[in-house]
C-alpha positions as CSV (number, residue, x, y, z in Angstrom):
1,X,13.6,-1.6,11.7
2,X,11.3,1.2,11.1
3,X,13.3,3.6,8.9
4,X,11.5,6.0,6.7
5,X,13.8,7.5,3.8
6,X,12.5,10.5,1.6
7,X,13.6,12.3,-1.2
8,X,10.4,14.2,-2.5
9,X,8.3,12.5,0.0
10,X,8.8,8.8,1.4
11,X,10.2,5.2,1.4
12,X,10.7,2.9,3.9
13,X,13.9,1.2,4.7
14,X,13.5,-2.1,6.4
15,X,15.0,-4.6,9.2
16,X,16.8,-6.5,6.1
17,X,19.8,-3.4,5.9
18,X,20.8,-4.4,9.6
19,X,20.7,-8.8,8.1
20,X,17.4,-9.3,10.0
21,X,15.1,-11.4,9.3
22,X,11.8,-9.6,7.8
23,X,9.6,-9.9,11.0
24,X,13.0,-9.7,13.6
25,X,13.2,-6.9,16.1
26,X,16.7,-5.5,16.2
27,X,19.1,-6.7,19.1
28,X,19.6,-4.0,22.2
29,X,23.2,-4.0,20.8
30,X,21.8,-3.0,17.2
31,X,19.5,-0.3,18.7
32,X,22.7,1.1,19.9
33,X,24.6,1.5,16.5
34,X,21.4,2.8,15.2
35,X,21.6,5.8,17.9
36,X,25.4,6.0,17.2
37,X,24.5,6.9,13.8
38,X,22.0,8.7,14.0
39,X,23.2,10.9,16.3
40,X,25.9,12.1,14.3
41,X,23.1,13.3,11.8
42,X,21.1,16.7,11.8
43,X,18.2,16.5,13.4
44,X,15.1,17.5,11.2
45,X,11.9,17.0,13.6
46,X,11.1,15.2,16.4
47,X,7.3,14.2,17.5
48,X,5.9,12.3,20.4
49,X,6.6,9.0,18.5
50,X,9.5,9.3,16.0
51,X,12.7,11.6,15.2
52,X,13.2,12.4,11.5
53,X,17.2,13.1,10.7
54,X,18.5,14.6,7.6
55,X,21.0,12.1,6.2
56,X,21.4,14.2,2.5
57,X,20.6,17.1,1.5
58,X,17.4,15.5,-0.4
59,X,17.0,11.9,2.3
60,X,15.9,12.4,5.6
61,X,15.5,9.2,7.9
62,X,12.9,8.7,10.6
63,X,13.6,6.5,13.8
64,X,10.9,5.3,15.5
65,X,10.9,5.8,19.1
66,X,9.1,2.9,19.8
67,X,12.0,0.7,18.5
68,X,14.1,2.9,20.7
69,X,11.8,2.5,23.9
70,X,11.4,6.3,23.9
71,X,7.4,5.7,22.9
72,X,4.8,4.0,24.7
73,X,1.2,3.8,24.9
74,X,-1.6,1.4,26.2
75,X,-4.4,0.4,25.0
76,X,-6.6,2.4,26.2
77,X,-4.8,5.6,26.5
78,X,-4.8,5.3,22.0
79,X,-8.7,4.9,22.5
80,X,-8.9,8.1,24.5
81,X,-6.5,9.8,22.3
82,X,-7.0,9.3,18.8
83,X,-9.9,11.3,18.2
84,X,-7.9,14.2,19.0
85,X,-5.5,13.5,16.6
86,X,-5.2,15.3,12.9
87,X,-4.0,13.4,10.6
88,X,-0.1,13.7,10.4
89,X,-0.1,12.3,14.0
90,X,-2.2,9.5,13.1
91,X,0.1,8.8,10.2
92,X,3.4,9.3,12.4
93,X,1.7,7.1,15.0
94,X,1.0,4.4,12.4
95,X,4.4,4.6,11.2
96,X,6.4,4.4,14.7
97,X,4.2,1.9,16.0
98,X,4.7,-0.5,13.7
99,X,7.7,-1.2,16.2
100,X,5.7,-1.4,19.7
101,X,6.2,-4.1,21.7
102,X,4.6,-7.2,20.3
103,X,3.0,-7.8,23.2
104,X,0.9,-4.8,22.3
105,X,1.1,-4.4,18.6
106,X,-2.0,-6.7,18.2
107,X,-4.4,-4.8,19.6
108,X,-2.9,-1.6,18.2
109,X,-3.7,-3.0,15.3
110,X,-7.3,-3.9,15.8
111,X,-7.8,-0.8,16.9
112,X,-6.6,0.9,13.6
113,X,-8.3,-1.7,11.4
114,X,-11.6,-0.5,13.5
115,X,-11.0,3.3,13.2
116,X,-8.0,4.1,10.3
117,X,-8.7,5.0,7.3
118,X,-7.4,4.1,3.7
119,X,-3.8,5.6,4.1
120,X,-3.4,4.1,7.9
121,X,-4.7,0.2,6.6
122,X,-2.1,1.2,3.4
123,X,0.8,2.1,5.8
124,X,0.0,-0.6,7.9
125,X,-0.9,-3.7,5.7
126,X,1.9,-5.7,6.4
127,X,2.4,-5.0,10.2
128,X,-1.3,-6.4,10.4
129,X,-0.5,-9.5,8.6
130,X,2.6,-10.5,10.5
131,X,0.8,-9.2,14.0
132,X,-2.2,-10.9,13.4
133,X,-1.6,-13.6,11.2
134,X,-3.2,-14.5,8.3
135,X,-6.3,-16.2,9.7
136,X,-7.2,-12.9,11.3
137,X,-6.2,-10.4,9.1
138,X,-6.6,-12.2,5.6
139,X,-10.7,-10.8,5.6
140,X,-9.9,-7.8,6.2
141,X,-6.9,-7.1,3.3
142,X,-9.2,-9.1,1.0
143,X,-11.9,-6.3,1.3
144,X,-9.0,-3.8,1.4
145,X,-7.4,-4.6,-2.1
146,X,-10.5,-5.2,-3.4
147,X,-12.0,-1.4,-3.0
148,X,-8.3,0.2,-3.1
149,X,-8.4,2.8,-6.3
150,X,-6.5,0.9,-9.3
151,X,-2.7,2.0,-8.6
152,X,-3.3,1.8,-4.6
153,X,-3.3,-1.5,-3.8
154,X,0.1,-2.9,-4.2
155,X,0.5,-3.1,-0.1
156,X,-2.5,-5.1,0.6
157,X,-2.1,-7.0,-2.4
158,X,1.7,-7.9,-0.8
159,X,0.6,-8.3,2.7
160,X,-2.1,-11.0,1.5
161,X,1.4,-12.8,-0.6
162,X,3.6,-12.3,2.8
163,X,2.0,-14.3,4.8
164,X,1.0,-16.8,1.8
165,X,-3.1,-15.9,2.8
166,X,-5.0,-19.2,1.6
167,X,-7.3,-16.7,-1.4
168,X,-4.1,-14.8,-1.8
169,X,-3.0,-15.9,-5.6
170,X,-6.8,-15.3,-6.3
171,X,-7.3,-12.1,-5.1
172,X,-3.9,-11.1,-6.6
173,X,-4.9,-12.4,-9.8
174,X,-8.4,-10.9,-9.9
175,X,-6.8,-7.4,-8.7
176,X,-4.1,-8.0,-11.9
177,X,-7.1,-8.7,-14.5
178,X,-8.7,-5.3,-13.3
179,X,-5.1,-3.2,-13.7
180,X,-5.0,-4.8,-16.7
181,X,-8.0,-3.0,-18.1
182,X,-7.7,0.5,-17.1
183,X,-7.1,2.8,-20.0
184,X,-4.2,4.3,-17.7
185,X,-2.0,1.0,-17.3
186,X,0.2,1.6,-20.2
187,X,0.0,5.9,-20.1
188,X,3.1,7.7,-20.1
189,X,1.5,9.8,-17.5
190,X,4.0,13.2,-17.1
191,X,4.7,12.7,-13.4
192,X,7.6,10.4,-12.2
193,X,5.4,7.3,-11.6
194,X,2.8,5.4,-13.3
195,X,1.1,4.0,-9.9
196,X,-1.4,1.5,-12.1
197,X,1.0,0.4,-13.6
198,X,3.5,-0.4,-10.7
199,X,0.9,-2.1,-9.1
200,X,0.7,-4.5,-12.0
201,X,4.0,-5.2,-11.6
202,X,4.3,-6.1,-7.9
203,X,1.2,-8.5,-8.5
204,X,3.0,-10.4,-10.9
205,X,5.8,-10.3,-8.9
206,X,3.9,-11.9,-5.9
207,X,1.7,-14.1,-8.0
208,X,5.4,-15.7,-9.3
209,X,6.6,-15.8,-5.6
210,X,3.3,-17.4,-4.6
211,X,4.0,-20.6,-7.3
212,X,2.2,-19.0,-10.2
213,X,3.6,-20.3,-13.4
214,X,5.4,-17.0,-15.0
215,X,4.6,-18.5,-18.7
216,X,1.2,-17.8,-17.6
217,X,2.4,-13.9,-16.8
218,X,5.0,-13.6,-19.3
219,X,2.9,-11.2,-22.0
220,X,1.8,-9.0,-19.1
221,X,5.5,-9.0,-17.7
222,X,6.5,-8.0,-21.1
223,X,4.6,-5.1,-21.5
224,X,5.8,-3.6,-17.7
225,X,9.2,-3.9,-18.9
226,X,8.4,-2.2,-22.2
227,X,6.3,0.7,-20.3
228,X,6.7,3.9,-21.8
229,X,7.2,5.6,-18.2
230,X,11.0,5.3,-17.6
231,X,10.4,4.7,-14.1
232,X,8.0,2.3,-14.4
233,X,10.6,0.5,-16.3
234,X,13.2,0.6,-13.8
235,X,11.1,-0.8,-11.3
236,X,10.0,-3.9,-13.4
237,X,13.4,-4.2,-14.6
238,X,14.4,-5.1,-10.8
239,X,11.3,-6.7,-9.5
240,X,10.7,-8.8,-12.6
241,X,13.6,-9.3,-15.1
242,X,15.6,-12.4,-13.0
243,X,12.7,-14.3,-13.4
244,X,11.2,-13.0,-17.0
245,X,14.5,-13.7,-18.6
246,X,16.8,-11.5,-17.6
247,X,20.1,-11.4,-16.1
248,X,19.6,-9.1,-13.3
249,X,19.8,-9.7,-9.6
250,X,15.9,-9.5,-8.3
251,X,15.2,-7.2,-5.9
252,X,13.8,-7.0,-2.4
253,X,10.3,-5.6,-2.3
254,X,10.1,-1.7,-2.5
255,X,6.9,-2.1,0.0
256,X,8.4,-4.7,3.1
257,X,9.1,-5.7,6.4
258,X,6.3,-4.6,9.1
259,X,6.0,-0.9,8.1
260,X,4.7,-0.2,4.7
261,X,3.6,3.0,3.4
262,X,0.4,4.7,1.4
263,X,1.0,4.5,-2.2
264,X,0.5,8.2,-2.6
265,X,3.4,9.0,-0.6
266,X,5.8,7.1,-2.3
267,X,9.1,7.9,-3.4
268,X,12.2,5.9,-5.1
């Protein structure tokens, strides 16, 4: 399901809390549980295409009404209208409609991969993979990943490892060897997150998913979960440790299911 949490700003939570499978649509009878929850929860905002709730005093959750069947729009009607759009409604569009019918969703997302931009093709990366498959959309988040800013990759790089792309564990490997040189990798950098740095570790962690042999990864994997940003630490500690020698349970991916979300929005 399309659930966007935020503390500071904004993290997805996926089809996998209701036992889904990654890709699954949830059940009319699940829709309904999601409305009986949410409707005992404050309501924030509410747009055209999704309802944001406050579920803390620092979480809010946003429903997208396309899951719901409160949202629809054809084809054509997103061609007339999207110019008009500013930006926050493109976003909220991108978000909600990674939920539209799949009947639809194809071409939705043809459309954005024609006229979105580097945070809509971040937000969506995964939706296109799974809508289009990887023939179709494997070009496309190979060119992405490859000009993404060092640090703003990670979605691409996991869209290309979701759908197990056939130049995937290249591209993922390349895009590692050019994290790995930036003189910000291993920065304590004074904000929360060190974004090169987590994208170094979520390319490991696909390249290990993908077959590579972690031996081969094991110094770099090292050094994440040695970073000197706490949080950075944290986050390699869950994504990495299970399979680097450690003891922990691994983690789900922080970017999954059909919705992801730009990098620069992130929060944890």
């Amino acid at each position: 399901m399309n659930i966007k949490l935020t503390t500071a700003s904004l993290l997805i939570l996926t089809s996998s809390s209701l036992g889904l499978a990654q890709t699954a649509r949830p059940t009319p009878e699940q829709i309904e549980k999601l409305r009986d929850h949410y409707a005992t929860l404050p309501v924030v905002s509410e747009s055209r295409w999704s309802i944001t709730y406050r579920e803390t005093p620092k979480r809010t959750m946003l429903l997208s009404k396309f899951l719901t069947e409160d949202a629809e729009i054809a084809i054509e009607e997103l061609k007339t209208e999207w110019p008009k759009w500013g930006a926050d409604e493109r976003s909220d569009f991108n978000l909600a409609a990674s939920w539209a019918d799949t009947n639809s969703l194809p071409a939705i997302m043809r459309f954005l991969i024609k006229h979105g931009d580097q945070a809509i093709w971040s937000d969506s990366a995964l939706t296109i993979a799974d809508s289009l498959g990887k023939d179709e959309a494997e070009p496309f988040l190979l060119t992405r990943l490859n000009k993404a800013p060092l640090g703003a990759g990670t979605n691409f790089a996991q869209a290309l490892a979701s759908v197990h792309a056939p130049h995937a564990i290249a591209a993922i490997q390349t895009r590692l060897n050019r994290l790995w040189t930036s003189p910000e990798l291993l920065l304590f950098s004074g904000g929360d997150l060190n974004w090169v740095a987590f994208e170094a570790t979520h390319c490991i962690e696909y390249l290990t998913e993908l077959g590579v042999a972690p031996d081969t990864l094991r110094d770099k994997a090292e050094a994440m979960l040695k970073h000197p940003q706490p949080r950075n630490r944290e986050i390699s500690k869950r994504s990495l440790e299970k399979t680097f020698g450690g003891t922990t349970n691994k983690s789900t991916h922080i970017v999954q299911s059909r919705a992801s979300l730009a990098l620069n929005k992130w929060s944890f």
